[in-house]
C-alpha positions in Angstrom: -19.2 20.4 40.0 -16.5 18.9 42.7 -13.0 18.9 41.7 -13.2 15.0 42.2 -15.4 14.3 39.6 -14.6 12.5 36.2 -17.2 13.1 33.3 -19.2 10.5 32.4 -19.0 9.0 28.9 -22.0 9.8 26.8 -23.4 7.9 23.9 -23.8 9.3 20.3 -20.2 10.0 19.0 -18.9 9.8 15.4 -14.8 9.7 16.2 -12.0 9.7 13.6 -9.1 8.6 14.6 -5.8 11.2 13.1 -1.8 10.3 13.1 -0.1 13.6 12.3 0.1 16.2 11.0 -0.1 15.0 7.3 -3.8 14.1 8.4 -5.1 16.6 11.1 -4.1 19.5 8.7 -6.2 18.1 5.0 -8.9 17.3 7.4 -9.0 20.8 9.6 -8.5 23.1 6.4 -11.2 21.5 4.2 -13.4 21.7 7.5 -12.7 25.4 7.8 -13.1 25.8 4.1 -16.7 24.4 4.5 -17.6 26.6 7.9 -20.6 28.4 7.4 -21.0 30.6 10.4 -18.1 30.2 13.2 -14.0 28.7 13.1 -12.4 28.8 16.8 -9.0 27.4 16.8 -6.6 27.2 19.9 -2.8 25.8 19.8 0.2 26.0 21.5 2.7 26.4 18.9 1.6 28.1 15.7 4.6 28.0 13.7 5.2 29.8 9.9 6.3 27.1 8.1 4.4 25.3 4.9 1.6 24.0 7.4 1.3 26.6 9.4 0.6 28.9 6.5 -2.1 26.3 5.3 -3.8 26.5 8.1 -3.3 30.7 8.6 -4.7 30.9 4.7 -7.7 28.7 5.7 -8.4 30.8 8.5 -7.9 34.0 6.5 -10.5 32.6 3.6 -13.0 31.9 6.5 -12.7 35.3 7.8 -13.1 36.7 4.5 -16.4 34.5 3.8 -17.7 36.3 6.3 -17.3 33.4 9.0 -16.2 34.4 12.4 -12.9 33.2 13.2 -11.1 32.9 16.5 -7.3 32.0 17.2 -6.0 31.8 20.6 -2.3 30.8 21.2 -0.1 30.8 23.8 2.6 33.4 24.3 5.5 31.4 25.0 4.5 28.5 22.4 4.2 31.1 20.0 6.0 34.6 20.7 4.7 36.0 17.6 3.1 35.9 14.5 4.7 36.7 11.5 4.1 40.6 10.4 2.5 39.7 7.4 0.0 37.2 9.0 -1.2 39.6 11.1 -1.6 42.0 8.6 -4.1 39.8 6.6 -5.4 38.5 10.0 -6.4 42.6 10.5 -7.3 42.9 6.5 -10.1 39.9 7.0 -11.2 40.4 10.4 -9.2 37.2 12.3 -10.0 37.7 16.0 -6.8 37.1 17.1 -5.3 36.5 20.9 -2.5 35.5 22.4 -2.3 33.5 26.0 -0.4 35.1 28.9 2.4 36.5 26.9 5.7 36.0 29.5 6.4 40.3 30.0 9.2 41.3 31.4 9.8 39.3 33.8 9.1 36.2 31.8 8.6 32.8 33.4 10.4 34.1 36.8 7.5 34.7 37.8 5.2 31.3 38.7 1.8 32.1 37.5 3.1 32.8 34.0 4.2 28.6 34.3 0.3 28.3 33.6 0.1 27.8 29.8 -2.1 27.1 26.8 -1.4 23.9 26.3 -4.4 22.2 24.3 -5.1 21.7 20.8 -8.7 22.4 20.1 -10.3 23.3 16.9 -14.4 23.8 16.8 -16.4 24.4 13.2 -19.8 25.2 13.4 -20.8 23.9 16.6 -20.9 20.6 15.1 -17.2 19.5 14.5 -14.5 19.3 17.1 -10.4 18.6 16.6 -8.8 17.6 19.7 -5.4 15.9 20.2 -1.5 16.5 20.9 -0.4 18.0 17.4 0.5 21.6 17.5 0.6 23.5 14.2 3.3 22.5 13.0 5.3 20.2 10.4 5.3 16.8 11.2 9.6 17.4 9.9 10.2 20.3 12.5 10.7 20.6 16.0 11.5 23.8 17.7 15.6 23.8 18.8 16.6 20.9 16.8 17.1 20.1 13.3 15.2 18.5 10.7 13.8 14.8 12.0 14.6 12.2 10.3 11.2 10.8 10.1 7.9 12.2 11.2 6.9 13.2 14.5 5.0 10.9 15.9 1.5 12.6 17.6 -2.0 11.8 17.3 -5.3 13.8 17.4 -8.9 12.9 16.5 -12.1 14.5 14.9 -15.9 14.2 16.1 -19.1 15.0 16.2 -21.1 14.4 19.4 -22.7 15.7 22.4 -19.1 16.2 23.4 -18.9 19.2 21.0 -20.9 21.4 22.7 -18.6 20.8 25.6 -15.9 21.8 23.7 -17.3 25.1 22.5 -18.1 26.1 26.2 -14.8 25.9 27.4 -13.6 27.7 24.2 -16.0 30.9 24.5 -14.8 30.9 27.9 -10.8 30.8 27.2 -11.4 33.5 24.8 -13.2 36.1 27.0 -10.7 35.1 30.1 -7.8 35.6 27.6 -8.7 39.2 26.0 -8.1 40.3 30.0 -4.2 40.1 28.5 -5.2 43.3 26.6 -2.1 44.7 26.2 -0.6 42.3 24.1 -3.4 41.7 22.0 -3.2 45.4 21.0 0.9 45.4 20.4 -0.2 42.6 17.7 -2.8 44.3 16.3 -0.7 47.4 15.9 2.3 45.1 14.3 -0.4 43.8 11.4 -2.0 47.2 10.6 1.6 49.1 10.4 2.2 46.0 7.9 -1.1 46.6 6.3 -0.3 50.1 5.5 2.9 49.7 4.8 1.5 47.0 1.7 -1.1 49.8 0.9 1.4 52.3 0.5 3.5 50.7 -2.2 0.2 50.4 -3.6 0.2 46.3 -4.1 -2.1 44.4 -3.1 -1.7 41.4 -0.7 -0.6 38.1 -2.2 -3.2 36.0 -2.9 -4.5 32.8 -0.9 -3.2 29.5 -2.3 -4.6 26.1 -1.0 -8.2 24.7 -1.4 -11.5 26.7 -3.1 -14.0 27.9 -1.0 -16.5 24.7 -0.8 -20.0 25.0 -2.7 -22.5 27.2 -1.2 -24.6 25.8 1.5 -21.9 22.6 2.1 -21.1 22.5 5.8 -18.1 20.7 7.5 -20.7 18.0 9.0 -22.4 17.0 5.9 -19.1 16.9 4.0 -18.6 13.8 7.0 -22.1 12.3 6.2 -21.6 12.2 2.2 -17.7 11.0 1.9 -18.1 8.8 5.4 -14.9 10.7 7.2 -13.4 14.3 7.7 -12.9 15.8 4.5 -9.0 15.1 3.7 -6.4 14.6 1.1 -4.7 11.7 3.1 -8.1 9.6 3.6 -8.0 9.1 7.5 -9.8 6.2 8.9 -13.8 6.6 7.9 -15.7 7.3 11.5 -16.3 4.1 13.4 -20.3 3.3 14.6 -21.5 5.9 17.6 -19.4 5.4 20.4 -19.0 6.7 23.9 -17.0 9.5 24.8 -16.1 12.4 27.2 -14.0 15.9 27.0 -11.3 15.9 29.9 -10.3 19.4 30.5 -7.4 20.6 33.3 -7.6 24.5 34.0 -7.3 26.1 37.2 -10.8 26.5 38.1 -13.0 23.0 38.1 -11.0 20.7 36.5 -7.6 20.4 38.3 -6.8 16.8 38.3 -9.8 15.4 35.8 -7.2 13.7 33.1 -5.0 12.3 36.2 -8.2 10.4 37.9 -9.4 9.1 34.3 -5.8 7.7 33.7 -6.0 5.8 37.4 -9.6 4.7 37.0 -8.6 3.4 34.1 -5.3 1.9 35.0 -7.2 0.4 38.3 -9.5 -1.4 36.2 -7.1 -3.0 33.7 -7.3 -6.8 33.7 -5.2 -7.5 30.4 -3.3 -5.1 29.1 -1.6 -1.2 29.1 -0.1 0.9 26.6 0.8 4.4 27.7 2.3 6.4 24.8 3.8 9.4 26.1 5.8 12.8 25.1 7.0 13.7 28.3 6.2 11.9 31.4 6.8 12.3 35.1 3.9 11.2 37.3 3.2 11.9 40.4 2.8 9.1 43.0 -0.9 7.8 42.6 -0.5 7.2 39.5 3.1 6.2 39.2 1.7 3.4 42.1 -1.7 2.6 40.0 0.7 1.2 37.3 2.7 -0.6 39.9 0.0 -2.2 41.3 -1.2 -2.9 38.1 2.2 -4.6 36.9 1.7 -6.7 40.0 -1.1 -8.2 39.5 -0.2 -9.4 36.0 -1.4 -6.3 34.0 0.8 -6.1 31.2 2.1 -2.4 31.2 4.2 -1.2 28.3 5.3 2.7 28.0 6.2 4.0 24.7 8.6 7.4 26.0 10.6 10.3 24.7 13.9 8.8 23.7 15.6 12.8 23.9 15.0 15.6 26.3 15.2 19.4 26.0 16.8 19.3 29.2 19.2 17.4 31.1 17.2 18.0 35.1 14.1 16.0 33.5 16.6 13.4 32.0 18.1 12.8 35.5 14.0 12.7 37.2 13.1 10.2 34.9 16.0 7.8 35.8 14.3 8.0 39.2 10.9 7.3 37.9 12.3 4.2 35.8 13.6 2.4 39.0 10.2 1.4 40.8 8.1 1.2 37.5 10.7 -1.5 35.9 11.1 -3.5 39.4 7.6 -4.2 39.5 7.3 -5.5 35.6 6.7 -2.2 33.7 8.2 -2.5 29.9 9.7 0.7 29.2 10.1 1.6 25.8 11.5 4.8 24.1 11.0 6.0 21.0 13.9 5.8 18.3 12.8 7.0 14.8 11.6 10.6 15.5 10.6 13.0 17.8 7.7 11.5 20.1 4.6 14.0 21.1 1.9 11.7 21.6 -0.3 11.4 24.7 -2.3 8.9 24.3 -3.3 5.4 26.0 -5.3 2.4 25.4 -6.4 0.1 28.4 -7.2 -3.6 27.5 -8.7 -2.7 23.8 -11.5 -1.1 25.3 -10.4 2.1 26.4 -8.8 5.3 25.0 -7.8 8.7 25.0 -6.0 11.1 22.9 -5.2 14.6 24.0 -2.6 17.4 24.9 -1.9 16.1 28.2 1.6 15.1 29.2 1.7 13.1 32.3 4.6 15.4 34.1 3.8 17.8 36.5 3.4 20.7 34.2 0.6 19.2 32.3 -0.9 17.7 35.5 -0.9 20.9 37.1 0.0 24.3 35.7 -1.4 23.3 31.7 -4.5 24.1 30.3 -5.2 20.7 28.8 -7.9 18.8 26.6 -8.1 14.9 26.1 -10.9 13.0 24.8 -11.5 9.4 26.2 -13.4 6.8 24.2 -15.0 3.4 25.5 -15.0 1.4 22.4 -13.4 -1.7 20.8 -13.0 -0.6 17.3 -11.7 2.5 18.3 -9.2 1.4 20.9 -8.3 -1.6 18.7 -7.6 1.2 15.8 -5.1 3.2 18.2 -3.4 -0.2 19.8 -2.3 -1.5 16.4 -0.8 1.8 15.9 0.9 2.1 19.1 1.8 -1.7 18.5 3.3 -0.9 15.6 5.5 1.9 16.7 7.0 -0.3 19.4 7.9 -3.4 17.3 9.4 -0.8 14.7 10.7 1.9 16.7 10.2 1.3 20.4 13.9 0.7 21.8 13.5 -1.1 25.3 15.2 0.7 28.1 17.4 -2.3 30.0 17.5 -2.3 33.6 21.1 -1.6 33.8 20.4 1.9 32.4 18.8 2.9 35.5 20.9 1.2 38.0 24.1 3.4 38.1 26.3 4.2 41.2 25.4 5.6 44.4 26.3 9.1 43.0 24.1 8.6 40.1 21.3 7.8 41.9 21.7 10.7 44.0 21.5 12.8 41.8 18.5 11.8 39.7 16.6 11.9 43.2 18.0 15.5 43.1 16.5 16.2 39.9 13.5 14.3 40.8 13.4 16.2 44.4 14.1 19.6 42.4 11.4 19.4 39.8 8.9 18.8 42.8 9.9 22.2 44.5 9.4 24.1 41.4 5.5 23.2 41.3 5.7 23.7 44.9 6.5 27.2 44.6 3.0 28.0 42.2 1.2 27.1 45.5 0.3 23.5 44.1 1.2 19.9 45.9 2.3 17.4 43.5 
């Protein structure tokens, strides 16, 4: 397969569209609770809060079922596991990984900038998860306090050829990942010293809260075909008729710029109308010119953007990325309620994707990623009245004068602009 090419859309997909966490989570624990044979779950932040534990009790059910589970997450998402959940991880035979933990020497080193960054769950071999929504509660974000609202991330389920696709690439993470042997075994050795610590004051572990086991013989796929939608508490959207789709993957191996050239083709073709709703955004210069050009030739482009950064260098980069986007007609619009982590887009109500990919360098380049991208009206329509709605109730628009500034000013966000560019330089990638 060449590095250049994009895969094709295929016909046949059932696609439920998810906002947050309130309706990924319902929807991925029933589905685990109704795997038969095989859960495989990979995420970037696993953190031990009331959701994460859900999910960590619907994995440890599975296991105990007799289902083979898998969890991969990445090592500087998620530095560790709480004792305890590794100790009924080990108890009910989790398989259990983490990605490229940082050592150490940490991230001074480059190739430990290459991260885990997608959000993929896979039931069966017949039900895929994919989207932006690390787990997590939709109220916390790592560093900061308690949100005022909801974070504000998307993800969707389906069923499809695409899901074969999706378990390839996961079989393959996992037996790349267990090369990082060492760490898996400092893990494992943390949850059995808890283990036998437990058995030694002769309790037993707590027990599992949360949902029953489902009826015997009641997969996740037919709990879709009887109820018309992922199995879930909050009632997502039922699954739209079969539409197109493909799986966008970024690694460092065949994929390296497949989510980029989607989001151009796509932006190249727009006649009508953009919406770009994204957590942390920095393009690089195709595609920062595709929405130029599309801007200029009457496209309208809106861009729904992280209102607060971790950091003040990407801050100043962005300023520099405004300029030319908003001279040429680009709305720019960040987000004021909560914290934004979506990464999604729609392109003139006909086209869509939702993934884990940020457009910044880091996802671009160093991530490992995973978008889905639909051709279909209901489906885009479904996502553009959401993104719609976020900007007429939360969407702050970003005046011109904010990115003017003096000389000095302006030098300086080229700095930071110019600075971030050498750091992806120094992996060995142009950006």
């Amino acid at each position: 397969m060449s590095r250049r090419h994009v895969a094709a859309l295929l016909p046949g997909h059932h696609m439920v569209l998810l906002e947050g966490g309130d309706a990924l989570f319902p929807a991925l624990i029933a589905a685990m609770d109704a795997a038969q044979h095989e859960v495989r779950l990979e995420t970037y932040i696993f953190n031990n809060d009331a959701s994460g534990t859900q999910v960590m009790q619907a994995l440890v059910r599975s296991a105990r079922r007799g289902v083979k589970v898998y969890l991969v997450v990445d090592g500087l998402g998620t530095p560790r596991l709480p004792a305890g959940w590794l100790a009924e991880f080990a108890q009910a035979g989790v398989q259990y990984l983490r990605f490229r933990p940082l050592g150490r020497w940490g991230l001074l080193l480059p190739g430990q900038w290459r991260r885990l960054h997608r959000k993929l769950a896979l039931i069966d071999g017949e039900l895929a998860f994919c989207g932006g929504i690390n787990v997590l509660d939709d109220w916390l974000e790592p560093g900061m306090p308690p949100l005022p609202a909801p974070r504000f991330d998307f993800a969707v389920a389906v069923r499809g050829p695409l899901v074969a696709q999706v378990r390839v690439a996961m079989e393959q993470l996992w037996w790349r990942a267990q090369a990082v042997r060492s760490a898996r075994e400092v893990d494992w050795r943390a949850g059995w010293e808890a283990l036998q610590q437990v058995a030694a004051a002769h309790t037993q572990l707590p027990p599992l809260g949360g949902l029953n086991a489902p009826e015997a013989g009641k997969g996740p796929t037919q709990g879709w075909a009887q109820q018309g939608a992922v199995t879930s508490t909050s009632q997502p959207s039922a699954p739209k008729p079969l539409v197109r789709a493909a799986l966008l993957l970024r690694d460092n191996v065949r994929h390296r710029s497949q989510i980029e050239r989607a989001y151009r083709k796509a932006i190249g073709q727009a006649h009508e109308d953009i919406i770009i709703a994204n957590a942390y955004f920095l393009p690089g210069r195709r595609l920062r010119q595709a929405l130029i050009m599309a801007a200029r030739r009457g496209v309208r482009v809106r861009l729904l953007l992280l209102a607060q950064f971790s950091w003040p260098l990407q801050a100043h980069a962005l300023r520099w990325v405004y300029r030319p986007l908003m001279a040429a007609g680009v709305e720019i619009h960040e987000y004021a309620p909560s914290f934004l982590h979506a990464k999604v887009a729609v392109v003139d109500g006909q086209w869509a994707t939702v993934g884990s990919s940020n457009l910044d360098p880091l996802s671009l380049l160093l991530g490992r990623e995973a978008n889905v991208v639909v051709q279909d009206a209901t489906f885009a329509g479904e996502l553009r009245q959401r993104l719609l709605r976020a900007l007429e109730e939360g969407g702050r628009a970003v005046p011109a004068s904010a990115v003017q500034g003096s000389l000095w000013a302006r030098g300086l966000d080229h700095l930071a602009f110019a600075l971030l560019r050498a750091l992806i330089f120094l992996t060995g990638h142009r950006y």
